[in-house]
C-alpha positions as CSV (number, residue, x, y, z in Angstrom):
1,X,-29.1,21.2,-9.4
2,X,-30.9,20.1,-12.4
3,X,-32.2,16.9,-14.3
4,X,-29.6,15.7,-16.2
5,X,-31.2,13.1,-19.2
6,X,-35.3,12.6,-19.8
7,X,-38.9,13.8,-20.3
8,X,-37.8,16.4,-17.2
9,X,-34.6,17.0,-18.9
10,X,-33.2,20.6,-17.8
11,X,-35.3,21.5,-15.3
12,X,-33.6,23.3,-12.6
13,X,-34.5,21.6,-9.0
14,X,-35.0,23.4,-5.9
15,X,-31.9,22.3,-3.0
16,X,-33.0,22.4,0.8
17,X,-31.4,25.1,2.6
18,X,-28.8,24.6,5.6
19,X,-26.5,22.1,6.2
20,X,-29.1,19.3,6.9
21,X,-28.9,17.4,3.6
22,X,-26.8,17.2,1.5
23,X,-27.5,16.8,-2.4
24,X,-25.6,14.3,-4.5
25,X,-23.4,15.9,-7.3
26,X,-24.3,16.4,-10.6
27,X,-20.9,14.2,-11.0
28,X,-22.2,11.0,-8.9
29,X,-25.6,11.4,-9.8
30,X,-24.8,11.2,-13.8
31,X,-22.1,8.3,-13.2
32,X,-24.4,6.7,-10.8
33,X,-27.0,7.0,-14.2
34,X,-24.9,5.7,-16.8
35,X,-24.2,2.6,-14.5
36,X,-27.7,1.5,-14.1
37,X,-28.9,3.0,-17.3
38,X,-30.8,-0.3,-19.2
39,X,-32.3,-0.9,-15.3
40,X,-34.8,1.8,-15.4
41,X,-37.5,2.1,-18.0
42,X,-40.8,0.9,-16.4
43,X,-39.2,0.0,-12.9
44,X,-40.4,1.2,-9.7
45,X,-37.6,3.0,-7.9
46,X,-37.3,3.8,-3.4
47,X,-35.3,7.0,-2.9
48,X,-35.1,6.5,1.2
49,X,-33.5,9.2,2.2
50,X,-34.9,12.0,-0.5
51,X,-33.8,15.2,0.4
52,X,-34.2,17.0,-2.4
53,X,-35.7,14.3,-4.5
54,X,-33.7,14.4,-7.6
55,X,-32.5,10.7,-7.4
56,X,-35.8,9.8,-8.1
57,X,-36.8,12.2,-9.9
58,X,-34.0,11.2,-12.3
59,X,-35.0,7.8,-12.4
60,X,-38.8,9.1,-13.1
61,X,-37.6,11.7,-16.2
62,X,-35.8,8.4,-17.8
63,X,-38.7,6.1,-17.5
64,X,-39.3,4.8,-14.3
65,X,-43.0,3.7,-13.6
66,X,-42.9,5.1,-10.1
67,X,-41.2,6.6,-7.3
68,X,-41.4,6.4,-3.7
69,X,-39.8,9.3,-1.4
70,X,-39.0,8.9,1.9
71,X,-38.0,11.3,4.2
72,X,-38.1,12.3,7.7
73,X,-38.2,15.7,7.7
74,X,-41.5,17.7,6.7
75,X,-39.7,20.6,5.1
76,X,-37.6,18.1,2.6
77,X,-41.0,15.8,1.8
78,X,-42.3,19.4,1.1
79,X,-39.1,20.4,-1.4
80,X,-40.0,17.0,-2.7
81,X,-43.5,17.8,-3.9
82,X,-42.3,21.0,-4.9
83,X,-39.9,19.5,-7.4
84,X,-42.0,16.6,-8.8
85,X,-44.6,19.7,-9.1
86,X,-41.5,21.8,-11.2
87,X,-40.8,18.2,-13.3
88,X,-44.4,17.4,-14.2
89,X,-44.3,13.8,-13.0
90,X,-46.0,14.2,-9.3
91,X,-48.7,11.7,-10.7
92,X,-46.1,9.2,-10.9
93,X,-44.7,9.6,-7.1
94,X,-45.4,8.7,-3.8
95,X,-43.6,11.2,-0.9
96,X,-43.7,9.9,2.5
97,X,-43.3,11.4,5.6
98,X,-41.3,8.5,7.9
99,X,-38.3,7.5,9.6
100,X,-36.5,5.2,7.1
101,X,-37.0,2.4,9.6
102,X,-40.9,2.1,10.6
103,X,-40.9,3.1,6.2
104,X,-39.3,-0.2,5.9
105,X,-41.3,-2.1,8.5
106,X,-44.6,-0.9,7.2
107,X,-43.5,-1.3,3.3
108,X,-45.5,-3.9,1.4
109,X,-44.5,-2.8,-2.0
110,X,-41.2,-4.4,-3.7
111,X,-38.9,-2.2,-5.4
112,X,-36.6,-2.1,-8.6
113,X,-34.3,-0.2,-8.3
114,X,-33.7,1.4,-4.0
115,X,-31.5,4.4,-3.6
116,X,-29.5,5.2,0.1
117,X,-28.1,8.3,0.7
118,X,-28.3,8.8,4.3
119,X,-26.6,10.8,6.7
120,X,-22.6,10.3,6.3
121,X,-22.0,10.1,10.4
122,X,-24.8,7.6,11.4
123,X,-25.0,3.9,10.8
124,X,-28.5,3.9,9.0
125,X,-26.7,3.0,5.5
126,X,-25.7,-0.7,7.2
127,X,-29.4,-0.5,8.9
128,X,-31.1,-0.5,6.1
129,X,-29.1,-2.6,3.8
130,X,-29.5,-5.1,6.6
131,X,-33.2,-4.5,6.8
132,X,-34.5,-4.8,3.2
133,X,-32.7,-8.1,3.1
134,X,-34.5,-8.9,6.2
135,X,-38.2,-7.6,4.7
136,X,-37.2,-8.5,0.8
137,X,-38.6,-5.6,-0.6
138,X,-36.6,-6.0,-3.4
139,X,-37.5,-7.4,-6.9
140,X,-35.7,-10.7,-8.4
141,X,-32.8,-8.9,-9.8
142,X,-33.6,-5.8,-8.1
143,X,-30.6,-3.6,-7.2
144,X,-29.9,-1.5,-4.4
145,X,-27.3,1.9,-5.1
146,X,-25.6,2.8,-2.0
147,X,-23.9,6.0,-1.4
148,X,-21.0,6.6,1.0
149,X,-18.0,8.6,2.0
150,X,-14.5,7.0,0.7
151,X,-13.8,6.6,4.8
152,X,-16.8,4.6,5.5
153,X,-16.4,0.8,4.8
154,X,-19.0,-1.8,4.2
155,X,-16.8,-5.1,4.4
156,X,-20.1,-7.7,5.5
157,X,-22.1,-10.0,4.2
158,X,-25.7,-9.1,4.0
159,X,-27.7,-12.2,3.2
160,X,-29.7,-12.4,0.3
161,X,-27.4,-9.5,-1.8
162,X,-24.4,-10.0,-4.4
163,X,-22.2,-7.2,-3.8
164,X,-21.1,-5.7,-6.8
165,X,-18.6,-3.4,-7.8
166,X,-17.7,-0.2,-6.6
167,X,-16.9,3.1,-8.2
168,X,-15.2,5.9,-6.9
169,X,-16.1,9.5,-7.4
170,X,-13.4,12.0,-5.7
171,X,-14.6,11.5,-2.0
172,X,-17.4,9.4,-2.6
173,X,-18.0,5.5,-3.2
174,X,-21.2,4.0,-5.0
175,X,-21.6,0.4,-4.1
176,X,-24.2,-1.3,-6.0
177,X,-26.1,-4.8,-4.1
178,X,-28.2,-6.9,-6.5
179,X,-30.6,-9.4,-4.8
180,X,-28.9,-13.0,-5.0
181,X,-30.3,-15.7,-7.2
182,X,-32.6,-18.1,-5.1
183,X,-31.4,-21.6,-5.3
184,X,-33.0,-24.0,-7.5
């Protein structure tokens, strides 16, 4: 795993051991990139579910102002310092130790740009969709990247977010949300 585009560009990123997380492709993670590429220079980006770190990191090496980790486990907020360390841009990041739900409920910082990645089998990708809408923790045209197995749907509303399109990436689906337009 390295990072792909940027001031970090090259650098060869350390991947948690075990079966506990797992990384996005190089594949996902450049298309996912490409997608959102004139979104990122000076935005502030959430990487809730870090693992490794190198969503954010990403976003960081191509000009994000800062980056927020999440992560409940010690040993990946650990990897995550590591790698920032590896990248040069720790100065720029924030990696917190939390469950991605008292993260939210205690957040009182808005976000560009939020990454979800969570754990395939559980229901925290719906959770926390539902509860940043909830908290609006996202900028005016923030966006939220949402990443998902091809067998798990997300057919609801979630008020206060434009679904947008999706893109399909062998057995994985990015699904991007962008915060609605308030009435005038």
């Amino acid at each position: 795993m390295r990072v792909i585009s940027g001031t970090a560009r090259g650098t060869r990123l350390k991947t948690p051991e075990g079966l506990l997380t797992r990384p996005t492709t190089d594949r996902v993670k450049e298309a996912v990139f490409s997608i959102i590429q004139f979104e990122i220079e000076g935005r502030r980006f959430l990487d809730l579910f870090a693992g490794s770190g190198q969503m954010g990191i990403e976003a960081l090496s191509r000009g994000a102002s800062r980056a927020v980790f999440v992560d409940g486990r010690r040993e990946a907020c650990s990897l995550v310092q590591e790698n920032l360390k590896r990248t040069k841009l720790a100065q720029q990041a924030q990696v917190v130790q939390s469950d991605y739900l008292s993260y939210l409920d205690r957040c009182r910082e808005t976000f560009d740009l939020v990454f979800l990645d969570p754990p395939y089998a559980e229901e925290f990708l719906e959770n926390s969709l539902k509860r940043i809408s909830e908290i609006d923790i996202l900028s005016d045209h923030g966006i939220i990247i949402c990443e998902r197995p091809a067998e798990k749907q997300l057919d609801f509303a979630i008020p206060g977010l434009q679904r947008g399109k999706d893109y399909r990436y062998g057995k994985t689906w990015i699904t991007l949300f962008r915060k609605a337009a308030a009435p005038v």
